[in-house]
N, C-alpha and C positions, 0 to 999 in steps of 0.2 A: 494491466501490467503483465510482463512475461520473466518470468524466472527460468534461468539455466534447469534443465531436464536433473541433472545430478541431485540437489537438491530436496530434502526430506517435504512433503508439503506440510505437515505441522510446523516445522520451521519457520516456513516461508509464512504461514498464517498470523505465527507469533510473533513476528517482526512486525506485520504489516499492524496488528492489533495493539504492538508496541508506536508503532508509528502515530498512529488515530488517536492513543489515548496522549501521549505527546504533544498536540495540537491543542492552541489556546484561541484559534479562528474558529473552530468546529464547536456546532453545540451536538450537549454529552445526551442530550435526551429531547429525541429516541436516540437509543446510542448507536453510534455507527458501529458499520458491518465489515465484515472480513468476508467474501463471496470466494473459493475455490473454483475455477468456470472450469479447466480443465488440463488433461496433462496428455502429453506426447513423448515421442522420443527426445525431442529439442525442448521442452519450454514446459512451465506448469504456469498456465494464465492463471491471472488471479483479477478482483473487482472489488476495491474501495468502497463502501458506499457512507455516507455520510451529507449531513445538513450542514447550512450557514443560516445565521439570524436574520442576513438583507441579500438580498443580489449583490447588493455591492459590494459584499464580503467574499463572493464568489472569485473573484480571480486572487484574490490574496488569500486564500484560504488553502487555493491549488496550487500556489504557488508555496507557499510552506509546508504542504505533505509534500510535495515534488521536493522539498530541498530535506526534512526528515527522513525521508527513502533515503536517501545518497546517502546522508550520514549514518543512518542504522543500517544500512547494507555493507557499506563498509566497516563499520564497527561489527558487525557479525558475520562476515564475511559469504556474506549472499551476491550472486551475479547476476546481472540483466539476461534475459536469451537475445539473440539476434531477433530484427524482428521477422513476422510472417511472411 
């Protein structure tokens, strides 16, 4: 994920860490990660990491952090960057 440069990256961490613990598809243990990969002038990449109990929990699992992002992003008002 890319975050707007403006942006505190604590912020963006604790969102994202509010995102993951949010999720009822993801298992809590090992508990998933919040990875900071890097920042620029435009974006502060950031990297999810986290488990599912089946594969076949995999696309519904990405599928609801994808729609938690939109909603805690707006709710705390964090922006996407363009992308690379």
């Amino acid at each position: 994920l890319r975050f707007a440069a403006g942006q505190r990256p604590r912020t963006v961490e604790d969102v994202m860490r509010s995102v993951l613990e949010s999720s009822t598809r993801i298992v809590k243990d090992p508990a998933p990660a919040v990875a900071l990969k890097a920042i620029d002038a435009a974006a502060i990449e950031v990297e999810l990491q986290f488990r599912v109990a089946s594969l076949a929990m995999g696309i519904s699992a990405r599928n609801e952090i994808i729609d938690l992002i939109h909603d805690q992003c707006g709710a705390r008002g964090l922006s996407l960057a363009m992308p690379a």
